[in-house]
PALOKOL-280505 format. One record per residue (C-alpha): residue in three letters; residue number from 1; chain; x, y negated, z negated. Coordinates in nm, 2 decimals. Last residue first. Example, Ala and Ser with C-alpha at 12.3 -4.5 7.8 and 13.67 -1.06 7.14 Angstrom:
<recs>
- code, pos, unit, x, y, z
- Ser, 2, A, 1.37, 0.11, -0.71
- Ala, 1, A, 1.23, 0.45, -0.78
</recs>
This chain:
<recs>
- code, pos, unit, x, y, z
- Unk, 358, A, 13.67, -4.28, -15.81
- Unk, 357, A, 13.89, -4.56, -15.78
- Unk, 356, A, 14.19, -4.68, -15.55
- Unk, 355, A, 14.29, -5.02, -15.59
- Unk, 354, A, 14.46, -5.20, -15.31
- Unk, 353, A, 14.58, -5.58, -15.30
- Unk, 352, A, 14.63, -5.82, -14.98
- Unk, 351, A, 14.85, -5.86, -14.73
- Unk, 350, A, 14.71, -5.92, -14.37
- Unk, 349, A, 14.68, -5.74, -14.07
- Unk, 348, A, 14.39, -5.46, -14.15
- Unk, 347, A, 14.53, -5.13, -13.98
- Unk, 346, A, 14.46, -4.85, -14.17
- Unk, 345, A, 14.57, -4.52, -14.28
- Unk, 344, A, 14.95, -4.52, -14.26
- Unk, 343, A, 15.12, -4.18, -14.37
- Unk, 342, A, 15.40, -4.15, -14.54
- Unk, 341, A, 15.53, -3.83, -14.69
- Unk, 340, A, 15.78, -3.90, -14.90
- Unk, 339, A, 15.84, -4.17, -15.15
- Unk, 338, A, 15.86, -3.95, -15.47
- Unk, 337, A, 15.53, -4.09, -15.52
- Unk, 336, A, 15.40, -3.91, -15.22
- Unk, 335, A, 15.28, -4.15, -14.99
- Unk, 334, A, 14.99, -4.36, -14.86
- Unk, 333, A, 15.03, -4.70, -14.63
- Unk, 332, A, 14.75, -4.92, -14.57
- Unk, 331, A, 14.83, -5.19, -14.26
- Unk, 330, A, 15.01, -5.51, -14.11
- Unk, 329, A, 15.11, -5.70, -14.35
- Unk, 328, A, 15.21, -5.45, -14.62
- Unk, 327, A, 14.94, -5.27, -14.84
- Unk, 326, A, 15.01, -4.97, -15.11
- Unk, 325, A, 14.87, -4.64, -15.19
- Unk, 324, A, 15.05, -4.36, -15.39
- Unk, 323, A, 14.97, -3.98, -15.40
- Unk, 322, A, 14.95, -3.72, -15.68
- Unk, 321, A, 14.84, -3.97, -15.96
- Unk, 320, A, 14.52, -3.80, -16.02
- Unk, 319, A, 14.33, -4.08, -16.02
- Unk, 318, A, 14.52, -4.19, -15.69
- Unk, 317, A, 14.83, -4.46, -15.80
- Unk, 316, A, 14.84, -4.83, -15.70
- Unk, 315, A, 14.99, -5.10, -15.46
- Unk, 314, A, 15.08, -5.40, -15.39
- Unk, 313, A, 15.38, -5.53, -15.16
- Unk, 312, A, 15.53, -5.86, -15.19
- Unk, 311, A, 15.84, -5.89, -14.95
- Unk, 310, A, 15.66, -5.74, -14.67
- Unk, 309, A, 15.88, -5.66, -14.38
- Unk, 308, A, 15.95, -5.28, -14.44
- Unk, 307, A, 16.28, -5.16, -14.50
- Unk, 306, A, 16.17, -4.80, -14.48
- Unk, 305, A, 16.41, -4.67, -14.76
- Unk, 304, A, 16.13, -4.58, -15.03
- Unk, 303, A, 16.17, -4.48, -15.42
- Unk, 302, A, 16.52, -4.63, -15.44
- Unk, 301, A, 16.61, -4.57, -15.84
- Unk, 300, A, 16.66, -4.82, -16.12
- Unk, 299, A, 16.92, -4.75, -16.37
- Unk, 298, A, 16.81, -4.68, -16.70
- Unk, 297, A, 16.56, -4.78, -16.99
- Unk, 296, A, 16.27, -4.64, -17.16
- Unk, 295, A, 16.06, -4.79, -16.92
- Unk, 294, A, 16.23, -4.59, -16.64
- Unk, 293, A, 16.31, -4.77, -16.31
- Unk, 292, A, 16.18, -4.75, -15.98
- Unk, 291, A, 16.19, -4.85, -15.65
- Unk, 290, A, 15.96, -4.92, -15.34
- Unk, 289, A, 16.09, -5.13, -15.03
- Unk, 288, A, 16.16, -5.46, -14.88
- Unk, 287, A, 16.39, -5.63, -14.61
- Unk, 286, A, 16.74, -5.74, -14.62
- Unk, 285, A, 16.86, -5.37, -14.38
- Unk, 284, A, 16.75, -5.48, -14.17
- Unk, 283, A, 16.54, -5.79, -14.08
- Unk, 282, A, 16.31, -5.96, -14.29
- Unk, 281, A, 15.99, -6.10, -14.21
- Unk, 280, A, 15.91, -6.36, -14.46
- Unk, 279, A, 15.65, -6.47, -14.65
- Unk, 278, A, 15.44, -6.74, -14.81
- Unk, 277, A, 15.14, -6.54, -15.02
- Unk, 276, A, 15.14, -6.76, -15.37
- Unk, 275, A, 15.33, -6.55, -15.56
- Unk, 274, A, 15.63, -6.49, -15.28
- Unk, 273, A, 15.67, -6.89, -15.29
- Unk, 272, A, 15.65, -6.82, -15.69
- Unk, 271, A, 15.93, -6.53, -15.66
- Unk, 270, A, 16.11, -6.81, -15.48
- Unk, 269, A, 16.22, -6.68, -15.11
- Unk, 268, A, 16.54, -6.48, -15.03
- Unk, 267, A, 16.77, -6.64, -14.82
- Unk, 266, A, 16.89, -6.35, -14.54
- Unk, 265, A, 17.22, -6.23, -14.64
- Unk, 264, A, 17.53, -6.36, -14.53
- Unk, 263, A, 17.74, -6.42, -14.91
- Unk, 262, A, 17.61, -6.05, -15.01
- Unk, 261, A, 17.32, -5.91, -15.22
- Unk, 260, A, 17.34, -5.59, -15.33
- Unk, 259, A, 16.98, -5.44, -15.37
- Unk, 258, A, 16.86, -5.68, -15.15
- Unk, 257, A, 16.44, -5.69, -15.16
- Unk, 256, A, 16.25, -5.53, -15.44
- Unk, 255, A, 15.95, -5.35, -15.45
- Unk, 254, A, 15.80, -5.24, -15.86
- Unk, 253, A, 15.69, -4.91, -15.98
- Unk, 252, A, 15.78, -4.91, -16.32
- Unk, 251, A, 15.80, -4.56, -16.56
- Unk, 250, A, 15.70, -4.38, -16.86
- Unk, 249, A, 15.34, -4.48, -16.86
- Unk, 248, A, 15.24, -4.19, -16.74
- Unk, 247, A, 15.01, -4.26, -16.48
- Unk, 246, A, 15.27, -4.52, -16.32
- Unk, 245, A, 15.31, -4.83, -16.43
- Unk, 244, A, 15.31, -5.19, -16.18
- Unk, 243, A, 15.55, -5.42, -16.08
- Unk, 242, A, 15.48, -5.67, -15.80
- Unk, 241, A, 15.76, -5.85, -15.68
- Unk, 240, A, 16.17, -5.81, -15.75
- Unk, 239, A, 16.40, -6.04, -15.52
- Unk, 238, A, 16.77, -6.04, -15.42
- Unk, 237, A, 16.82, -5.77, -15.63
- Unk, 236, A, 17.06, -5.64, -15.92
- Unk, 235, A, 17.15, -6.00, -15.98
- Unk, 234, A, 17.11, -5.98, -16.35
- Unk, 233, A, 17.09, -5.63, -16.52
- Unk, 232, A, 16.73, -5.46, -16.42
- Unk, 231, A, 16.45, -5.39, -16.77
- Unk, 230, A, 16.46, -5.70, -16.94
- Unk, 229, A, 16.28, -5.68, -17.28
- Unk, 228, A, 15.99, -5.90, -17.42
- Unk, 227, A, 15.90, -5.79, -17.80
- Unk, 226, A, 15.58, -5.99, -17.78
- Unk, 225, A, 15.35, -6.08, -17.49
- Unk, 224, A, 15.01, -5.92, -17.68
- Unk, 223, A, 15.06, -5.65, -17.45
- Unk, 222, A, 15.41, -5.58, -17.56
- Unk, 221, A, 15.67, -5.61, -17.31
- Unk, 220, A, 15.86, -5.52, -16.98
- Unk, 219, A, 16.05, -5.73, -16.78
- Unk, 218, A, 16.18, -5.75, -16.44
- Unk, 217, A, 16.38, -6.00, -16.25
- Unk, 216, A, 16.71, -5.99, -16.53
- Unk, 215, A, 16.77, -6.32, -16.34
- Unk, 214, A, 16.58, -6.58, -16.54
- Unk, 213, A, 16.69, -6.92, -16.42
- Unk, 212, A, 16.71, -6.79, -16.05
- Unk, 211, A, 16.42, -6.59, -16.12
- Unk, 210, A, 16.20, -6.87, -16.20
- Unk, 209, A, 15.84, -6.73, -16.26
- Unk, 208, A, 15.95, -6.40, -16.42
- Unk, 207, A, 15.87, -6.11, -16.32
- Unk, 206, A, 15.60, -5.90, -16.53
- Unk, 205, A, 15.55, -5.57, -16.74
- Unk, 204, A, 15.30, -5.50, -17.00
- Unk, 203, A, 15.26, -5.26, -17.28
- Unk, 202, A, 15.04, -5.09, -17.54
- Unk, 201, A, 14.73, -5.06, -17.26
- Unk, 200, A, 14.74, -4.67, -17.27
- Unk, 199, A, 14.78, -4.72, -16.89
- Unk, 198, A, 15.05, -4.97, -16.90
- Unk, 197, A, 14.89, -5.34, -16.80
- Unk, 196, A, 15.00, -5.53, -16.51
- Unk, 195, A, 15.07, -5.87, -16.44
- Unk, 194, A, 15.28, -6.06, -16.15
- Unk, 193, A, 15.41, -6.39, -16.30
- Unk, 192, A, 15.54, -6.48, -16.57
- Unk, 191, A, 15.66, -6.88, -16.71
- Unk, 190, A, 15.51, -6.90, -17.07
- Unk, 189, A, 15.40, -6.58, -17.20
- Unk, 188, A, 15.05, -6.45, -17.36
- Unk, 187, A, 14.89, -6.76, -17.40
- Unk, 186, A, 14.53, -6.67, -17.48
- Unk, 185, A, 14.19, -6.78, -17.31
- Unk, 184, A, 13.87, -6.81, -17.49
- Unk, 183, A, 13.64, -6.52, -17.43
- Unk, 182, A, 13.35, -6.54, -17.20
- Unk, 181, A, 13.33, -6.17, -16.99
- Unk, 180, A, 13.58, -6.00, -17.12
- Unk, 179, A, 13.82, -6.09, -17.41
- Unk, 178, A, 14.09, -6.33, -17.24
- Unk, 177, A, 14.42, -6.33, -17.12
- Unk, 176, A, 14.65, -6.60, -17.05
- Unk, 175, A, 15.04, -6.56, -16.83
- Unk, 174, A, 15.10, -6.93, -16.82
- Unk, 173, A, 15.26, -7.08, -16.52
- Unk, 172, A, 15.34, -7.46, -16.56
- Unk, 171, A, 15.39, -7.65, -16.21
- Unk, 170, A, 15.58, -7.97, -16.12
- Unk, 169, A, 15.56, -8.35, -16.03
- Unk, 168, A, 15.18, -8.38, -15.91
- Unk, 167, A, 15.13, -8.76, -15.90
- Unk, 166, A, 14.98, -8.98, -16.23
- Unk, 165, A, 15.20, -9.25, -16.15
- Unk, 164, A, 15.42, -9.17, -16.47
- Unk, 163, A, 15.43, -8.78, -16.37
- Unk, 162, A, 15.20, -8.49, -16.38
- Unk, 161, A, 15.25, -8.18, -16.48
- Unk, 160, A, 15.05, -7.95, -16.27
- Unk, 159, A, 14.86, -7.58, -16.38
- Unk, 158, A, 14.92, -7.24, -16.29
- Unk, 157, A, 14.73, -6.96, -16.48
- Unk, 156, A, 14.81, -6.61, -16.41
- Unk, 155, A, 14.57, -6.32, -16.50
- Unk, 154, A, 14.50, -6.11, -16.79
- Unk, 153, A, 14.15, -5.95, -16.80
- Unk, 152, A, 14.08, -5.80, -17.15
- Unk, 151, A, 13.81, -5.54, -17.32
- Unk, 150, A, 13.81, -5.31, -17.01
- Unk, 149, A, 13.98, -5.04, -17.19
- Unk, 148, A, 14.26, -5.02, -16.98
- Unk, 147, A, 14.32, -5.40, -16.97
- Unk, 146, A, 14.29, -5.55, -16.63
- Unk, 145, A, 14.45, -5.72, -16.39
- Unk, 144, A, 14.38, -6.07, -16.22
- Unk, 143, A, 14.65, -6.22, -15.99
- Unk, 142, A, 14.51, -6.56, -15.98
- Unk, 141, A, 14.40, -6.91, -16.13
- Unk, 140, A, 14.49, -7.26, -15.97
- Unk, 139, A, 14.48, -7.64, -16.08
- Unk, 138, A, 14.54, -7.88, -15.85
- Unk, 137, A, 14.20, -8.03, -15.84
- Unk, 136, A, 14.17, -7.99, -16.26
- Unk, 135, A, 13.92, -7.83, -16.44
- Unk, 134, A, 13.86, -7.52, -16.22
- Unk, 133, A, 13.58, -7.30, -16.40
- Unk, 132, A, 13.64, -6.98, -16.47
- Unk, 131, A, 13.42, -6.70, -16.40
- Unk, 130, A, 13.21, -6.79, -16.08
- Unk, 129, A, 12.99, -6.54, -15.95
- Unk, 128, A, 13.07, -6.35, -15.63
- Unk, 127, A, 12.79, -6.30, -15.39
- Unk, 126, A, 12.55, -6.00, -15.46
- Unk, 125, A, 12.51, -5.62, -15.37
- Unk, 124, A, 12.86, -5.55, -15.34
- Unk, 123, A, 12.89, -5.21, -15.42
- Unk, 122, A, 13.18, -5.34, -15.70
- Unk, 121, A, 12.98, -5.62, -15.87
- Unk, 120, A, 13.17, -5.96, -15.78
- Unk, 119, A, 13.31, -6.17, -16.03
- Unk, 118, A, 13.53, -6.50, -15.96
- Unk, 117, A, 13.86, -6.59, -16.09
- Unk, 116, A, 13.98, -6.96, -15.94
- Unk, 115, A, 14.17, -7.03, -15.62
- Unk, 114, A, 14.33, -7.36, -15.56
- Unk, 113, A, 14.40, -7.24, -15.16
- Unk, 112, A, 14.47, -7.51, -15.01
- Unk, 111, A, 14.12, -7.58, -14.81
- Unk, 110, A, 14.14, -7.93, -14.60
- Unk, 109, A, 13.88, -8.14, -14.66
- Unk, 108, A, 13.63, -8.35, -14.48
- Unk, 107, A, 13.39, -8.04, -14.31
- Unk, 106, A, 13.29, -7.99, -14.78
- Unk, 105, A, 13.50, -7.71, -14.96
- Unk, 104, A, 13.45, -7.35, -14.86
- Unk, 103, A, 13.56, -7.11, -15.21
- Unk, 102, A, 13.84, -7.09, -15.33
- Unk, 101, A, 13.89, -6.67, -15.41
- Unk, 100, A, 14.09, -6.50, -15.69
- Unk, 99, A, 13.86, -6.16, -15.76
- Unk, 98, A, 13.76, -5.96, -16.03
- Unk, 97, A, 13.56, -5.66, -15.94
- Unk, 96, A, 13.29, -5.53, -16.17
- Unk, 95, A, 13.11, -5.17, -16.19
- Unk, 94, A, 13.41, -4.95, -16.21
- Unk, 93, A, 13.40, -4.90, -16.59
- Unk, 92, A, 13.78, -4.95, -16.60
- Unk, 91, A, 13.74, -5.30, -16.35
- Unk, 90, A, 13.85, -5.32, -16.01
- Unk, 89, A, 14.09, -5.57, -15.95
- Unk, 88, A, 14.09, -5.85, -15.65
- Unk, 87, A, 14.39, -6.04, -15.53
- Unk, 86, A, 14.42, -6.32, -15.24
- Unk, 85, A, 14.06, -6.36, -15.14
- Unk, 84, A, 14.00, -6.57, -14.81
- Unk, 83, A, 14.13, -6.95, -14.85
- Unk, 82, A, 13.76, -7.09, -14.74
- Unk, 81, A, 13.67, -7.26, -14.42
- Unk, 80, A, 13.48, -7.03, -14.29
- Unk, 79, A, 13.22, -6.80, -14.53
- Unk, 78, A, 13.38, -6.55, -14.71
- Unk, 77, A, 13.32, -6.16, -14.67
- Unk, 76, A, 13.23, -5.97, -14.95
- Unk, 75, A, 13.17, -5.58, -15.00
- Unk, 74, A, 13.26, -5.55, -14.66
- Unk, 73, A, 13.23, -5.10, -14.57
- Unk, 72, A, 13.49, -4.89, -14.43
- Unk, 71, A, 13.33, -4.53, -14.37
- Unk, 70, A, 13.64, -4.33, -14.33
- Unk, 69, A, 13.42, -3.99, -14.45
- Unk, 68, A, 13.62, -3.85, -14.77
- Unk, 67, A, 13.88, -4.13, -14.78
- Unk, 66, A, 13.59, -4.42, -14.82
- Unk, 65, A, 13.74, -4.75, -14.76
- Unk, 64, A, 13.61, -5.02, -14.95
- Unk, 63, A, 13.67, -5.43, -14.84
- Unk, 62, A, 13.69, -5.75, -14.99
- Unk, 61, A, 13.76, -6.08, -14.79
- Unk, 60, A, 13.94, -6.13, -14.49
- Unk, 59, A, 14.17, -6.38, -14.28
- Unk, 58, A, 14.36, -6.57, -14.60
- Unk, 57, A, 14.46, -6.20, -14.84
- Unk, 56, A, 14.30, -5.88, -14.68
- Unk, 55, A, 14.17, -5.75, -14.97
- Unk, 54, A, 14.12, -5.37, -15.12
- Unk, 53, A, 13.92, -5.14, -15.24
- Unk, 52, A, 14.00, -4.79, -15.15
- Unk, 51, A, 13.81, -4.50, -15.24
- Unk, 50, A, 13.77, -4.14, -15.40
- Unk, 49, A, 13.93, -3.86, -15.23
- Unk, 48, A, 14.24, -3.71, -15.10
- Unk, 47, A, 14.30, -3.35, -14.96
- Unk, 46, A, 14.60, -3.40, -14.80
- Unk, 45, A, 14.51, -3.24, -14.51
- Unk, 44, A, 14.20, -3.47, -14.42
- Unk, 43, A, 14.45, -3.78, -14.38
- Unk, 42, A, 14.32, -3.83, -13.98
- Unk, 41, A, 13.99, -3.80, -14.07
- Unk, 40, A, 13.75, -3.53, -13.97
- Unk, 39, A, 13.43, -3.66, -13.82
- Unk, 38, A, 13.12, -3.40, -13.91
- Unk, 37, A, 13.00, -3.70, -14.10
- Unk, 36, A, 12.97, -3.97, -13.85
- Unk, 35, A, 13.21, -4.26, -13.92
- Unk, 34, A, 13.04, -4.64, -14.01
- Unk, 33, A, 13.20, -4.90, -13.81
- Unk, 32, A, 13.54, -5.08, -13.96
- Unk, 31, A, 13.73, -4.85, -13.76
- Unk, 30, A, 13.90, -4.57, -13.83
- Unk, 29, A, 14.32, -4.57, -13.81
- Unk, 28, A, 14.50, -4.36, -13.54
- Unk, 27, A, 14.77, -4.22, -13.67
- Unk, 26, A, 15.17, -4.38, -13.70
- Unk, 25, A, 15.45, -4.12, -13.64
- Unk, 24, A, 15.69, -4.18, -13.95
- Unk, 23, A, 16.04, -3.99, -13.84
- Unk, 22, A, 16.17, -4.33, -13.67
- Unk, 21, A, 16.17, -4.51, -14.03
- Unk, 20, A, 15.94, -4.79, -14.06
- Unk, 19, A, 15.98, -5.15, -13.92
- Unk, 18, A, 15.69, -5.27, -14.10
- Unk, 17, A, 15.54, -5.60, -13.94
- Unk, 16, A, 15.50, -5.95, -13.96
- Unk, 15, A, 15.29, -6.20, -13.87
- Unk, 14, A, 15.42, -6.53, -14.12
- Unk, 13, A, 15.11, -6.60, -14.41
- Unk, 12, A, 15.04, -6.98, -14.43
- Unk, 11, A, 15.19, -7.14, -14.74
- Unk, 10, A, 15.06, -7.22, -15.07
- Unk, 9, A, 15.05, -7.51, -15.21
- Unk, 8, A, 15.24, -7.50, -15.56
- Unk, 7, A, 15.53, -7.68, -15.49
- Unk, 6, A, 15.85, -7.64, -15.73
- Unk, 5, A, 16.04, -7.89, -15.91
- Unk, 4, A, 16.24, -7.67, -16.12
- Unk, 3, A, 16.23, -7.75, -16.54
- Unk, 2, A, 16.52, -7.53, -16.71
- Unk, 1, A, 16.42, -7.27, -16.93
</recs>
């Protein structure tokens, strides 16, 4: 693979918003204050339950939403001057959430976001705790996901090459694992982005780090990194983000912007500009939405035709996998997984990750 110059500080998020089909009436979302009990809320019909943890990327920290009650409760805010938490994962065992997070830096200096993989228990109950130290100032660890059984933690690992006057020329990505807590890291695969584990933990899928020198856009491979194989034909999208299985394992949930890109198209960003939170608001119809395509092989499938403005959208399945959850800049959407029924459930403004636990 051809060496790109790229920059690796990330951007400011764009406001945005999803421009969502006419026939989706938004609800009124709870607030962050606690919710009497007798309070029905607005989802009650579907019947859903468990909770929502989720980020809210440069402004916020980490947050729960209850769906029984709407009780929304901070299980970490950051102090100012921090880069907020970009991605957090909920462990198997649901007693640990990894999080990417930089933490304040001294009045002097400007925070860029060079996060590193902290640990925070999931109720909260004390500050994050580092888990990998940063060696180098331009050094950066992120996305976070888990293996099934809680053994591993994969995450991204971005690191600069430095030229002859010892100046930042260009970025590695390394998709590394390690055995939890202290293991030593492992290369998995050179140049991936966007990690996530198969539910029986056999596979994983990922993007690749320079799509335009890697255009199949989605992979899928063992877990161990081996036996890599592309899952789109080259140039089926403008962009691919965020892929992720669904409770079978048979199948890839992933968003993708363009499905057949033409000469006046809106410029779709890097996947790493999209990896590092920089966005942009797409207009119709070049903006985002939900597909899928089988593991096994196929052609991939328009889950969602909302066009909404988030080019990296993150999401996950309920335990029972009978309804989908997933964040764009402006709020919490949940659907069926056949894409209907949309409902938005909160308002948070900013992109972040959602898990939904027990």
């Amino acid at each position: 693979m051809k060496k790109t110059l790229l920059s690796f500080v990330a951007a400011l998020l764009l406001t945005a918003c999803s421009a969502l089909s006419p026939t989706v009436t938004p609800i009124p979302f709870p607030t962050s204050s606690p919710v009497p009990t007798p309070t029905i809320v607005p989802w009650a019909s579907l019947g859903l339950s468990g909770q929502l943890v989720f980020t809210r990327g440069n402004i916020g920290g980490v947050e729960k939403l209850d769906l029984t009650s709407g009780v929304v409760t901070s299980l970490f805010l950051p102090p100012e001057n921090n880069w907020g938490v970009n991605e957090a994962a909920v462990s198997p065992d649901k007693q640990h959430i990894l999080i990417s997070y930089a933490p304040p830096l001294s009045p002097a200096d400007m925070q860029f976001g060079y996060t590193s993989l902290y640990e925070l228990p999931v109720d909260g109950s004390t500050p994050p705790q580092l888990l990998i130290k940063l060696t180098d100032p331009y050094e950066i660890y992120n996305t976070p996901t888990w293996s099934p059984d809680g053994r591993y933690f994969y995450y991204v690992h971005s690191t600069p090459i430095y030229d002859a006057n010892h100046q930042p020329e260009r970025t590695q990505y390394r998709l590394e694992r390690r055995a939890y807590p202290d293991g030593a890291p492992e290369v998995i695969l050179e140049n991936a982005l966007w990690p996530r584990l198969s539910p029986d933990g056999s596979k994983l899928t990922y993007i690749p780090a320079f799509p335009g020198e890697d255009p199949a856009q989605l992979y899928v491979a063992n877990a161990d990194g081996t036996n890599s194989v592309p899952l789109i034909p080259d140039g089926t999208f403008e962009s691919v983000d965020t892929p992720l299985f669904t409770p079978d394992g048979q199948t890839i949930f992933f968003n993708a912007v363009g499905a057949k890109p033409t000469p006046t198209s809106t410029p779709a960003q890097s996947a790493l500009d999209r990896f590092f939170g920089s966005q942009i608001a797409f207009a119709h119809p070049n903006a985002a939405d939900w597909w899928a395509v089988p593991v096994a092989g196929g052609p991939p499938r328009v889950i969602t035709e909302y066009n909404f403005a988030t080019a990296n959208m993150q999401g996950d399945f309920s335990p029972d996998g009978r309804h989908f959850v997933f964040a764009t800049f402006t709020n919490l959407h949940i659907m069926n997984p056949d894409g209907t029924g949309l409902l938005t459930i909160f308002d948070f403004e900013a992109i972040g990750t959602v898990d939904w636990i027990f």
